[in-house]
N, C-alpha and C positions, 0 to 999 in steps of 0.2 A: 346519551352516554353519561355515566355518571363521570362526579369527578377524580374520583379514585382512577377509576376505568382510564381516565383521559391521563394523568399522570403516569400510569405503570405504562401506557403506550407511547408515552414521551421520553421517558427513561429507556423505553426496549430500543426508541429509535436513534437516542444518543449514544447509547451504547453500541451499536450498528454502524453509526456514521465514525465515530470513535473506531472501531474495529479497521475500517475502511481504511482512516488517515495513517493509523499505526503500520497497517501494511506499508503505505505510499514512504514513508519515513526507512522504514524498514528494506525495501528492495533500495531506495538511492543510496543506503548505508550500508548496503552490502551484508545485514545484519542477519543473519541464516537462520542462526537460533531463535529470533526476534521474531521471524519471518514463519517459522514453524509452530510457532505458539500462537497464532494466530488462527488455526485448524484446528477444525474438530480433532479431539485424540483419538474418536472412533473411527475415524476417515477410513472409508475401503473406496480408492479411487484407481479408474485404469492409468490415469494421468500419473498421480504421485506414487499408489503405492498403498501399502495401509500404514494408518496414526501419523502421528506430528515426525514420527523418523524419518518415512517416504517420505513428505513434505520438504524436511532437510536434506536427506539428501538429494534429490530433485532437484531444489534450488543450490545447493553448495556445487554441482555437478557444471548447472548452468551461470553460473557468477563467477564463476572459477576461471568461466572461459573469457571472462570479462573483468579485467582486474580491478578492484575497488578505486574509484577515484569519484566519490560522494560529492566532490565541490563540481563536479561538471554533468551530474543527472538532477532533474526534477520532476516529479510525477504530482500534476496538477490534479488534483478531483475539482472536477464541476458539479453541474447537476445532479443528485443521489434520490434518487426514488425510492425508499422503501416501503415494503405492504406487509402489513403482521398478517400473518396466514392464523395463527393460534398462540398461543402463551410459551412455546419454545420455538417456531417457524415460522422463518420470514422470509421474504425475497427481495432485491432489489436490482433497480438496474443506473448505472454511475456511469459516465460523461469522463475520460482523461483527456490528459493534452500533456504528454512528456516531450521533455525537452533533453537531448544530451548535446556537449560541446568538449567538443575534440580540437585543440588547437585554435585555430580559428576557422573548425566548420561549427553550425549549428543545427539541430539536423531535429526538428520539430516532431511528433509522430502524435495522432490523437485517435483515437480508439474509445470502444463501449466495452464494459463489464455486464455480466448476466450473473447475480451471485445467487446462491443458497444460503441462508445463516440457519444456524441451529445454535439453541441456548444450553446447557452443560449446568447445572447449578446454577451462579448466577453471574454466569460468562456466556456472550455469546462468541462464537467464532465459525467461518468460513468450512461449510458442509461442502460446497460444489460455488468454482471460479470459473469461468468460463469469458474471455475476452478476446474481442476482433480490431484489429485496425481498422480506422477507415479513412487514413489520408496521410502522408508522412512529405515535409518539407526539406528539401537541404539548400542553405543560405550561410554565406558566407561569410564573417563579421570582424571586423576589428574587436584586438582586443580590448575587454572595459577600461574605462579609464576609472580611478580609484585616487582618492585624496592622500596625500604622504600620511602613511600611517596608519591608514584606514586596516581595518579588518578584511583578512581574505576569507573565502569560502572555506577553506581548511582550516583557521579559527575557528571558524562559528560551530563547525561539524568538533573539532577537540573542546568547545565549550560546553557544545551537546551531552559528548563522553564523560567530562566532569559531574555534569550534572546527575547523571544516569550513575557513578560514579564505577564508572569503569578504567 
């Protein structure tokens, strides 16, 4: 493989894993529109729907029923396999481990992703998602303990928003 060759496949797969993280950020932030632009816009899916609209409304439908509280979800990626299939198609298979805490339950759940990417110019984004649980904990915890003063999880998510400058 030359070295060109090994660079654009380096780049197609940060940009893929990037793709991946953005969603994880994106569903703990309840972030719809964030979350829909991460689809292909050609999307004709039975799940969503067709383009990045189905996508949103899809999810605005399902997060709706789950009211935004970003300081108590985490969607961990682990392991990210991806395989360039050609110069716009990839596949990958990604390892979670989400966390949500309601109170003081904690309620662990980790599951596999099976993705499709396809590249659009020179974006890639999520052609076909496809994810299975495969174990889910619930454990009971005290609340954190946290230094006077310290930063809560609802700073850090409004420092997010600054940034982003929302």
């Amino acid at each position: 493989m030359s070295e060109t060759e090994a660079i654009r496949q380096l780049l197609a797969r940060e940009a893929i894993r990037d793709l991946v993280n953005r969603y994880a950020v994106a569903i703990d932030s309840h972030r719809v529109d964030d979350i829909a632009a991460l689809f292909d816009p050609e999307l004709e899916s039975e799940k969503y729907g067709t383009g990045q609209a189905g996508v949103r409304a899809w999810y605005a439908e399902r997060l709706t029923a789950h009211p935004a509280n970003p300081s108590a979800l985490h969607h961990n990626i682990g392991v990210h396999q991806v395989d360039l299939v050609d110069d716009d198609h990839a596949t990958g298979v990604c390892y979670m481990l989400g966390v949500g805490v309601t109170g003081t339950t904690w309620l662990e759940n980790a599951g596999i992703y099976a993705d499709e990417y396809v590249r659009r110019g020179d974006r890639w984004y999520f052609a076909h998602r496809a994810w299975a649980a495969t174990g889910i904990v619930r454990t009971e915890i005290d609340p954190p303990a946290a230094a006077p003063g310290a930063l809560t999880p609802e700073d850090v998510w409004e420092i997010y928003r600054q940034h982003r400058g929302d």
